[in-house]
KOLMARSE-963376 format. One record per residue (C-alpha): y, x, z. Coordinates in steps of 0.001 Angstrom, whole numbers. Layout:
N
y; x; z
Y; X; Z $
...
This chain:
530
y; x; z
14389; 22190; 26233 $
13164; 20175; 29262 $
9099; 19471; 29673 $
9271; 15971; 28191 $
10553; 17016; 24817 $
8557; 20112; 25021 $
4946; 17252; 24923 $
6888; 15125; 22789 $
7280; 17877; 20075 $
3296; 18869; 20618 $
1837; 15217; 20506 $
4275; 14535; 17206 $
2648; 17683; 15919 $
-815; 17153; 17071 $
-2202; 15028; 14999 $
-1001; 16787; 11721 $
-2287; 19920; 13185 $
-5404; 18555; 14438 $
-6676; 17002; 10894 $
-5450; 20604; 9635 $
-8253; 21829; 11854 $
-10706; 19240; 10573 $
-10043; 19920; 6677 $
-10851; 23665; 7507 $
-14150; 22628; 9225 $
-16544; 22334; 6147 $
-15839; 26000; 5472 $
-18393; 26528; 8276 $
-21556; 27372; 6964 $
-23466; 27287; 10674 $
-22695; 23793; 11214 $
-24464; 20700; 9737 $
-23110; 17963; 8131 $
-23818; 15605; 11020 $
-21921; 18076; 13009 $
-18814; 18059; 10926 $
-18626; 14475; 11199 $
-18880; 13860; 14588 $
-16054; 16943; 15299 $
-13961; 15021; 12619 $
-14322; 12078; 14223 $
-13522; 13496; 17990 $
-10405; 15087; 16131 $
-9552; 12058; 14807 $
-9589; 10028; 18029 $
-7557; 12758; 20016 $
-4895; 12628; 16862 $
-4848; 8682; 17116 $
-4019; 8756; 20692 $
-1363; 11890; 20777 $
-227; 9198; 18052 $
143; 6655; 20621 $
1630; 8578; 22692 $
4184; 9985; 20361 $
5119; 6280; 19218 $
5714; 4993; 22558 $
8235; 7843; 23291 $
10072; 6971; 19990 $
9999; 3584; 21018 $
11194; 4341; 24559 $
14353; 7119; 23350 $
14973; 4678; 20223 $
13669; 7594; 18195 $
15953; 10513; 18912 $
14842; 14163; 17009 $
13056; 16254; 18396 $
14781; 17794; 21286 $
17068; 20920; 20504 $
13782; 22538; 19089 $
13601; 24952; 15709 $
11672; 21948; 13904 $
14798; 19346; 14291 $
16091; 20685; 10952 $
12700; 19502; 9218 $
11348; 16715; 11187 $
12221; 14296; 12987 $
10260; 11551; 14794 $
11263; 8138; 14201 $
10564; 4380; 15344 $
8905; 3148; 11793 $
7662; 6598; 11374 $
5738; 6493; 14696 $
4178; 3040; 13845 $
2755; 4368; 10625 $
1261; 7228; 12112 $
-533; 5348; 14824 $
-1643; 3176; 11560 $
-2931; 6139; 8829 $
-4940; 7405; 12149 $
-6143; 4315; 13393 $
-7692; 3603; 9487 $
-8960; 7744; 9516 $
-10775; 7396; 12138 $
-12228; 3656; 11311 $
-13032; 5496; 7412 $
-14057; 8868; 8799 $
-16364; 6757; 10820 $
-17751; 4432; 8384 $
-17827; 7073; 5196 $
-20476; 8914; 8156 $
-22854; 6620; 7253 $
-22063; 5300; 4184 $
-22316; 8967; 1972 $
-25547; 9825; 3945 $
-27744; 11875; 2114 $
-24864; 12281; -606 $
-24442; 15502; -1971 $
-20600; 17231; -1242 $
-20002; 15792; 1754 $
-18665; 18592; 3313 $
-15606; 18242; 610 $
-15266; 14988; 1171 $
-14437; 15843; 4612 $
-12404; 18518; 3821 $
-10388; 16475; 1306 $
-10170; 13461; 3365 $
-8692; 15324; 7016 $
-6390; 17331; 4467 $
-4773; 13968; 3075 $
-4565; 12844; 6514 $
-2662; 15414; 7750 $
-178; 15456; 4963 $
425; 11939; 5561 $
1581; 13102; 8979 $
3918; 15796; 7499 $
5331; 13362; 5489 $
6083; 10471; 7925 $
7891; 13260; 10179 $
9910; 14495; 7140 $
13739; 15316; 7649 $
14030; 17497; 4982 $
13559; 17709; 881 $
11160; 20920; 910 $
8828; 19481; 3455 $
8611; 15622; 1903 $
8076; 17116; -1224 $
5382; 19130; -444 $
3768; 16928; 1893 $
3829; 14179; -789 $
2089; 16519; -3600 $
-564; 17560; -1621 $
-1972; 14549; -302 $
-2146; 13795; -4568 $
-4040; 17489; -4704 $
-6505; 16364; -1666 $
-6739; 13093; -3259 $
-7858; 14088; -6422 $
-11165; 15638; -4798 $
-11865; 12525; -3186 $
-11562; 10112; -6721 $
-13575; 13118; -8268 $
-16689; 12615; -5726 $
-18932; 11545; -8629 $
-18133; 13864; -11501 $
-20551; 12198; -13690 $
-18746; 8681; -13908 $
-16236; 9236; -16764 $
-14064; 6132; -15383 $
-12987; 7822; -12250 $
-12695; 11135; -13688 $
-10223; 9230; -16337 $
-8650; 7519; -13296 $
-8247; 10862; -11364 $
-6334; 12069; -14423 $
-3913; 9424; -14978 $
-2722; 9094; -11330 $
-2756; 13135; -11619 $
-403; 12844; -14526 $
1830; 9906; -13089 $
1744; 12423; -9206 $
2872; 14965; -11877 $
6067; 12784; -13506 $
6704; 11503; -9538 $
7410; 15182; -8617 $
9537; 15594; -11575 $
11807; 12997; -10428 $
11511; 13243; -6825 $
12716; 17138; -7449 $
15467; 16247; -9356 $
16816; 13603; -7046 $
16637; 16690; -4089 $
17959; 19043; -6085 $
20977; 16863; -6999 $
21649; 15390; -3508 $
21662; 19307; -2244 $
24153; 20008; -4146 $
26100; 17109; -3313 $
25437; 17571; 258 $
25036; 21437; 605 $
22335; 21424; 2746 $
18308; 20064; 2530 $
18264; 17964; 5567 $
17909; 14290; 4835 $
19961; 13552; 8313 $
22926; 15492; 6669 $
22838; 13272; 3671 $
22268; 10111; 5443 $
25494; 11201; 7699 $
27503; 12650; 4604 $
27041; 8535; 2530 $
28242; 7089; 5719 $
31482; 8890; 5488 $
32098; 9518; 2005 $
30139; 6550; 610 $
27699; 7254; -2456 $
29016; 8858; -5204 $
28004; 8798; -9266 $
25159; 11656; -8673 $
24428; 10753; -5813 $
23500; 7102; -7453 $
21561; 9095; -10228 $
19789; 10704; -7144 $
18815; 7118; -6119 $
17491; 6104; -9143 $
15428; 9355; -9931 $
13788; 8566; -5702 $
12954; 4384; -6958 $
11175; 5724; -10373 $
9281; 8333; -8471 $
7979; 5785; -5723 $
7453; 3393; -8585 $
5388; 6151; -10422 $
2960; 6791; -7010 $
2972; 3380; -5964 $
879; 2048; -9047 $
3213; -367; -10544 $
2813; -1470; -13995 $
2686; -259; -16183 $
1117; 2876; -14443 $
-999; 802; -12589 $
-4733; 1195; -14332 $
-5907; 4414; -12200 $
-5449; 2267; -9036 $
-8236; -204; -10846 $
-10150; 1948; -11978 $
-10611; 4211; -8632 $
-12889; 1272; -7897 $
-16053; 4364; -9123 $
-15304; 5875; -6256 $
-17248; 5432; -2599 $
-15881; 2132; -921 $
-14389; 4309; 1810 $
-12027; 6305; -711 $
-10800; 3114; -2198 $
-10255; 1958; 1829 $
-8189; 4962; 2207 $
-6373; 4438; -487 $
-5274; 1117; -642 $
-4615; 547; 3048 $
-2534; 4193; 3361 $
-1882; 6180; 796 $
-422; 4106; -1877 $
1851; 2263; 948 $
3419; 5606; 1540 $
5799; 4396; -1181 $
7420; 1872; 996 $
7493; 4032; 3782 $
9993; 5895; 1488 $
11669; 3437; 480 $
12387; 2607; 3889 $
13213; 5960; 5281 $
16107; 6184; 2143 $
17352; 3320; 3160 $
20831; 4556; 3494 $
20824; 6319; 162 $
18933; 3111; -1842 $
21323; 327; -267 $
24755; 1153; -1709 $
23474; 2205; -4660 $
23042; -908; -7621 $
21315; 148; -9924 $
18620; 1563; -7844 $
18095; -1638; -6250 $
18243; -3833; -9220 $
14855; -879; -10720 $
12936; -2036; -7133 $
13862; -5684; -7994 $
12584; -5917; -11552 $
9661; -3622; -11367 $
8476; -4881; -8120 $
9252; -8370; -8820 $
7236; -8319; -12579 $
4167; -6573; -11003 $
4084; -9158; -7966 $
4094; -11981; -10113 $
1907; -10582; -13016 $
-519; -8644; -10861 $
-1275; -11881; -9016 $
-2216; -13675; -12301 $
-4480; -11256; -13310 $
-6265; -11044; -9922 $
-7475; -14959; -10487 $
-9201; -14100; -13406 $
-11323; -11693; -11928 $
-14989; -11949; -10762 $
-15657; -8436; -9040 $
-14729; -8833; -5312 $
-13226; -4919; -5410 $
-11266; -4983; -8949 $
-9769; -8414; -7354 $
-9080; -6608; -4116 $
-7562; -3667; -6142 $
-5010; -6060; -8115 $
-4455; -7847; -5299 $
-3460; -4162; -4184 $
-1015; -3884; -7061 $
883; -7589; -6646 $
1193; -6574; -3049 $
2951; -3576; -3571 $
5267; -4754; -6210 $
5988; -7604; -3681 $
6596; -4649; -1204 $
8858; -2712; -3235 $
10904; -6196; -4292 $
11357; -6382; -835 $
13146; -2784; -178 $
14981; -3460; -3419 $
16407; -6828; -1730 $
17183; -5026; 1400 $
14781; -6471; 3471 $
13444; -3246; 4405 $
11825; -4963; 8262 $
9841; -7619; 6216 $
8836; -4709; 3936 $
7706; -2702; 7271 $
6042; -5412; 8644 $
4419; -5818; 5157 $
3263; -2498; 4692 $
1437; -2667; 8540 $
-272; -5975; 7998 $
-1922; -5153; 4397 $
-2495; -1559; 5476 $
-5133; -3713; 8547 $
-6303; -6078; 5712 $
-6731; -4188; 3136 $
-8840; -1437; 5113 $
-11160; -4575; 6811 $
-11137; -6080; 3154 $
-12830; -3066; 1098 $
-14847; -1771; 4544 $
-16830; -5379; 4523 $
-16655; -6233; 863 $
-20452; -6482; 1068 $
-20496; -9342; 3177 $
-18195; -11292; 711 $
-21533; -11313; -1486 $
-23030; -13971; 1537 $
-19314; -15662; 1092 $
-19653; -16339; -2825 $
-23034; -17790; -2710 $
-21769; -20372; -573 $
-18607; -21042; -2274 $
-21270; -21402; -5552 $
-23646; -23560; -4276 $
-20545; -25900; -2941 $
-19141; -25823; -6602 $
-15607; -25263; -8352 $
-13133; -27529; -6208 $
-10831; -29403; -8365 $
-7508; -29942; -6932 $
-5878; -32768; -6223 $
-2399; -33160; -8870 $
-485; -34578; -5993 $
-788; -31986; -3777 $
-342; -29886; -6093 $
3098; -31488; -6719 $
3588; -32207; -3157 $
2805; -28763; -1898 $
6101; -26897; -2682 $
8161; -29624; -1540 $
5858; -29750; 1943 $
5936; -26301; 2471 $
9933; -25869; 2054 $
10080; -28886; 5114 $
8065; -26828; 6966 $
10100; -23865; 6747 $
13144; -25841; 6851 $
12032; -27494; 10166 $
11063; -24249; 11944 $
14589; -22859; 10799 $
16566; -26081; 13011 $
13810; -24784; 16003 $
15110; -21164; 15821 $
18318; -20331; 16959 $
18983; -17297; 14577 $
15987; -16645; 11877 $
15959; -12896; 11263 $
16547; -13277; 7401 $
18266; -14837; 4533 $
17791; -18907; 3097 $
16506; -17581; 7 $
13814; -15636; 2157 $
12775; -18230; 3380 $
12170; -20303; -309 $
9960; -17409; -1256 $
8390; -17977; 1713 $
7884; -21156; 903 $
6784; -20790; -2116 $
4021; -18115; -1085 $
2519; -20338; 1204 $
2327; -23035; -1161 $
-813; -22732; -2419 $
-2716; -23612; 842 $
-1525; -26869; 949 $
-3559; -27216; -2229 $
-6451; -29879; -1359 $
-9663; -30768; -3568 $
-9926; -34040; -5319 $
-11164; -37011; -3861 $
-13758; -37599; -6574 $
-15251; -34143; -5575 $
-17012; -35560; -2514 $
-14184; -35043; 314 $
-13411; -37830; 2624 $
-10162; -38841; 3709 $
-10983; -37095; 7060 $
-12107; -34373; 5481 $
-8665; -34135; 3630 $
-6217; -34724; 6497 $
-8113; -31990; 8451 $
-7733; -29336; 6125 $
-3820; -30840; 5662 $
-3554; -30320; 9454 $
-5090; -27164; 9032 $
-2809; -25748; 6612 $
621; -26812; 8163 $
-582; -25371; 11003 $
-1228; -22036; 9469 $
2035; -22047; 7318 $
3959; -22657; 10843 $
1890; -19983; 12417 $
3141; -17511; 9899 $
6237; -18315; 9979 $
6482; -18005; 13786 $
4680; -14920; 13302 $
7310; -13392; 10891 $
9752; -14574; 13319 $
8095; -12436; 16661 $
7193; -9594; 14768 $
10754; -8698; 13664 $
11091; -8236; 17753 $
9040; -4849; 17506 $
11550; -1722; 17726 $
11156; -751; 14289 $
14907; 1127; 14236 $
15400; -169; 10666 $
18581; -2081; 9402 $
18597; -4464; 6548 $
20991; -5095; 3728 $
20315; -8190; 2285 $
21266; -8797; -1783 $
21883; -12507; -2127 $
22099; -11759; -5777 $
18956; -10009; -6105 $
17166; -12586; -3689 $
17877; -15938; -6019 $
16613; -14193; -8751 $
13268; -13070; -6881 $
13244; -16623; -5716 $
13149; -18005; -9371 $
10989; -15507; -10087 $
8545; -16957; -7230 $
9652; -20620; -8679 $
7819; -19628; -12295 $
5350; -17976; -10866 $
4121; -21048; -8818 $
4727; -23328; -12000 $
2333; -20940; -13728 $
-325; -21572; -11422 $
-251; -25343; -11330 $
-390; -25083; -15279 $
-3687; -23224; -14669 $
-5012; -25632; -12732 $
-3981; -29092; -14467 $
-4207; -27938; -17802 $
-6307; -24923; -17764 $
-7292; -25206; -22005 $
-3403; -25265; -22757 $
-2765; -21805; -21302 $
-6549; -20399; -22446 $
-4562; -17559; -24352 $
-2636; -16458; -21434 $
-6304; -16548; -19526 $
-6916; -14518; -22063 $
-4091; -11860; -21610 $
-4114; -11733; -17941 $
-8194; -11469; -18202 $
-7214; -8011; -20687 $
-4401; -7141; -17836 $
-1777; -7933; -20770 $
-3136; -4244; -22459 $
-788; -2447; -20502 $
-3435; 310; -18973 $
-5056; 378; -22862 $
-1110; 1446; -23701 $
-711; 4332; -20559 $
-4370; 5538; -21210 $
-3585; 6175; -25068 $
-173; 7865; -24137 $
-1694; 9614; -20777 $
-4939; 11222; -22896 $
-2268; 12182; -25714 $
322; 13867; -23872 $
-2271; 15777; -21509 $
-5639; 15878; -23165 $
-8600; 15948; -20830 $
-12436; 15643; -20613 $
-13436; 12402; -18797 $
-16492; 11856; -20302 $
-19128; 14311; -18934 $
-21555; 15926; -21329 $
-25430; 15462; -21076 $
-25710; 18829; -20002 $
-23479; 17868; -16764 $
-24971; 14574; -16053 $
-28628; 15627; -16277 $
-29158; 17913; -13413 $
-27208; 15207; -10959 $
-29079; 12197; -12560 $
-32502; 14346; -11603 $
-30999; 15331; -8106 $
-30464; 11437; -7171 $
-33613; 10387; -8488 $
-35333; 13210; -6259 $
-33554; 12261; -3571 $
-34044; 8074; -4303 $
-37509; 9174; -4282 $
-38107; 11052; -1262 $
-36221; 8378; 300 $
-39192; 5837; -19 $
C-alpha cells in the first residue's frame, strides 16, 4: 500500500477515532468541565478538517475503497459518504461549541459530552459502512448515545416519554434492519454490502432479496420519524436546544443517507419503492399542514422536521436519490442555524404582530401555480439538459407556489409595494431553480432511477396538497374541523403512545421523591446566580 492510501485510510478514520477519544474524556476526574469542552472542541476541529481532507480525495479518485488495506472488507469511503461527514462534523463542532455555553452551570455536563462525541463518532462508522455487522452496530449505538442526551433532564416526564418511544421504534428498526442482513447473507454468502451490490447487478434481485428491501425501507421509516411514529421527534423539543440541533440537522437524516447508499438494492425492487412513496409522500403533505397550525417556533421547526423528511424519503422512493442528497445537505445547514437562533425569531414575531395577519390576495392565489409552472417551464427552454424528470419539475412548481402569494390590496400595500415583492419572488423561484440545476454538478457518485409512475402520483399528491392550502386561506371557517385535526396532529402520536406504553411499560413520570432534590439544586444554583 503506497503513502497516499496509507493518509487516506488514517484521515477516513480520524475523525471516528478522534470523537472516540472525546466521548472517553469525561471519565477524567482531574479535568474541569471547561477543560473538557475546549479539548472536545480542538478534537472536533482536527476531525472536521481530516474530514476535508478525506472528501477531497474521494472526490479526486471518484471514491475508490480504501486501498488494498484489512478495513476494505468493512468500509469503504465514498463520494456522498465524504460530503456527509464533512457535514455531521461541521454541525459537532458548531453544537459542541454552542451547547459550551448554553448548559453552563448545568449539572451532567460531563455526560452530555460523553454522549454527544460518542453519537458523533458512530455517525462516522456508519457513513464508512461496507458491511452488515458494522452498519448495524454503528446505527444502534448512536440510538444508545442518543438516549442520554434526550434524558438530560430526568425530571421532565415528556422527554423521558419521548426517549422511550424513539427507544422502542430504534428497537423495531433493528428488528428489521437484522432481518433484511441476515436474509441478503444468505442470498449473497458473504456480509459485504459491495458483494451484494455486485451480486443484483448480475443476477438481478430476486423474491428475498425484495423482502430484504422492504424489511431496509420500514426500518429507515421506523428511525426517520415518519408517521405514524413520528411524536418522540415532537416531543424531544424538552430537551436543551442544542440536542434538538443535533438531532434534526444529523441524526434523523441518517435515514436518507441509507436510502441512498442501498440504492442498488431499493431501485429494482417495487414494492419497496412504492412503501418510500406512500409513507414519505402522506407525512410530507400531512406534516406540513400541521406545522401551520402551530404557534411554538421549535414544535413548528420540529414538524417542519417531519414533512421534510417524508419529502426526503418520497424522493429516494422516486429514484431521485441526487435531489434527495442535495436535500438532506441543505436542511441538515438550515435546520442546525434554525434551532441554534430560534431565540431571535422571538424579535421576528413581534414584528410580524404588530404588522398584523396579511390577508392574501384570491388572485394570486389562483395565479400562483399557474406563474410558477411558466417559470419553471421557461428556465427548462434556457437549459440544454435539466438534470431530472417533467414531473419533477411540477412538484417543483408546486412547492414554490406559495411565495408568489401576495397580501390584499385593502390591507394597506401599494401597487409598488406589490410588484416588488412579485419581482422578488420570481426572482427567488428562478434562483432555486438555477440552484437545483448547479448543485447536481457536485461529484456526488450517485445514479438515479427515476419512476414516472411513482412521480405523477407524488405530483397529484403535491396538486391536493396546494388546493388544501388555498381552502385554508379563502375559506378558513369551511375547513375549521380539519384546523381542528391537524391542530391535534390527526391523534396519531395519542394512538403510538397508548400502543408504545402498552407493549413496553415504562415510568415517564418522575416521582416527588426524584424531582425534589433537582428542583432544590436549580433553585440553589438560580440563586447563587444573582
Amino acid at each position: 500500500m503506497d503513502i497516499v492510501h496509507v493518509l487516506t485510510a488514517v484521515s477516513t478514520l480520524l475523525p471516528a477515532g478522534l470523537m472516540g477519544v472525546a466521548a472517553l474524556l469525561p471519565r477524567s476526574a482531574r479535568a474541569s468541565t471547561p477543560t473538557l469542552w475546549h479539548g472536545f472542541i480542538a478534537l472536533s476541529a482536527i476531525s472536521l478538517c481530516a474530514a476535508i481532507f478525506s472528501l477531497a480525495w474521494a472526490t479526486w479518485s471518484s471514491g475508490e475503497p480504501l486501498g488494498n488495506s484489512v478495513l476494505s472488507p468493512w468500509l469503504h469511503l465514498s463520494l456522498i459518504g465524504g460530503w456527509m461527514a464533512v457535514l455531521v462534523q461541521l454541525l459537532g463542532t458548531c453544537i459542541g461549541a454552542f451547547s459550551a455555553r448554553y448548559l453552563q452551570g448545568e449539572q451532567g455536563q460531563r455526560s452530555y459530552l460523553g454522549a454527544l462525541a460518542g453519537v458523533l463518532a458512530s455517525v462516522h462508522l456508519l457513513l464508512l459502512a461496507d458491511h452488515w455487522v458494522v452498519l448495524i452496530a454503528a446505527w444502534a449505538t448512536i440510538g444508545v448515545a442518543l438516549q442520554r442526551l434526550l434524558c438530560f433532564y430526568p425530571d421532565r416526564p415528556f422527554a423521558m416519554l419521548a426517549a422511550h418511544k424513539k427507544r422502542l421504534a430504534d428497537r423495531l428498526a433493528d428488528v428489521f434492519l437484522v432481518t433484511a442482513a441476515a436474509i441478503a447473507w444468505h442470498e449473497v454468502g458473504s456480509g459485504s454490502l459491495s458483494q451484494l451490490w455486485l451480486h443484483i447487478a448480475r443476477e438481478g434481485i430476486s423474491a428475498s432479496l425484495q423482502v430484504s428491501a422492504v424489511c431496509v425501507a420500514v426500518s429507515v421509516i421506523l428511525r426517520t420519524a415518519l408517521l405514524p411514529v413520528h411524536g418522540w421527534l415532537i416531543q424531544v423539543m424538552e430537551a436543551p436546544t442544542p440536542v434538538s440541533a443535533l438531532l434534526h440537522a444529523g441524526v434523523v437524516n441518517l435515514g436518507g443517507y441509507v436510502l441512498i447508499r442501498f440504492a442498488p438494492l431499493l431501485s429494482p425492487s417495487a414494492p419497496a419503492r412504492w412503501l418510500l412513496i406512500t409513507v414519505g409522500l402522506t407525512t410530507a403533505v400531512m406534516g406540513g399542514l400541521i406545522m401551520l397550525t402551530r404557534i411554538s417556533i421549535k414544535v413548528r421547526l420540529a414538524w417542519s422536521t417531519v414533512a421534510q423528511m417524508g419529502f426526503m424519503v418520497m424522493e429516494c422512493g422516486l429514484g431521485l436519490y441526487t435531489l434527495a442528497a442535495l436535500h438532506l445537505l441543505g436542511h441538515s445547514l438550515y435546520k442546525a442555524h434554525a434551532f441554534l437562533s430560534a431565540s431571535s425569531v422571538v424579535d421576528r414575531l413581534r414584528v410580524e404582530q404588530l404588522l398584523g395577519h396579511e390577508k392574501r390576495s384570491r388572485l394570486s392565489l389562483y395565479a400562483a401555480p399557474a406563474i410558477a409552472i411558466g417559470i419553471v417551464v421557461l428556465l427548462h427552454a434556457l437549459v440544454d439538459q435539466v438534470p431530472w424528470p417533467w414531473w419533477w419539475s411540477g412538484i417543483l412548481a408546486l412547492a414554490w407556489a406559495p411565495m408568489l402569494w401576495l397580501p390584499s390590496v385593502k390591507e394597506g400595500s401599494t401597487t409598488a409595494m406589490l410588484l416588488a415583492r412579485l419581482v422578488a419572488s420570481l426572482i427567488s423561484i428562478a434562483g432555486l431553480m438555477g440552484a437545483a440545476i448547479v448543485l447536481h454538478l457536485l461529484p456526488t457518485g450517485i445514479a438515479d432511477h427515476a419512476d414516472t409512475g411513482g412521480g405523477i402520483a407524488a405530483l397529484l399528491g403535491m396538486a391536493a396538497m396546494h388546493c388544501v392550502l388555498v381552502a385554508l386561506q379563502t375559506s378558513p371557517h369551511a375547513l375549521a374541523s380539519l384546523r381542528r385535526a391537524c391542530y391535534a396532529g390527526l391523534y396519531l402520536d395519542e394512538f403510538y403512545t397508548r400502543l408504545a406504553l402498552r407493549s413496553w411499560p415504562t415510568k415517564w413520570t418522575p416521582s416527588r421523591s426524584d424531582v425534589f432534590p433537582l428542583a432544590v439544586a436549580r433553585a440553589a444554583k438560580a440563586n447563587a446566580n444573582q
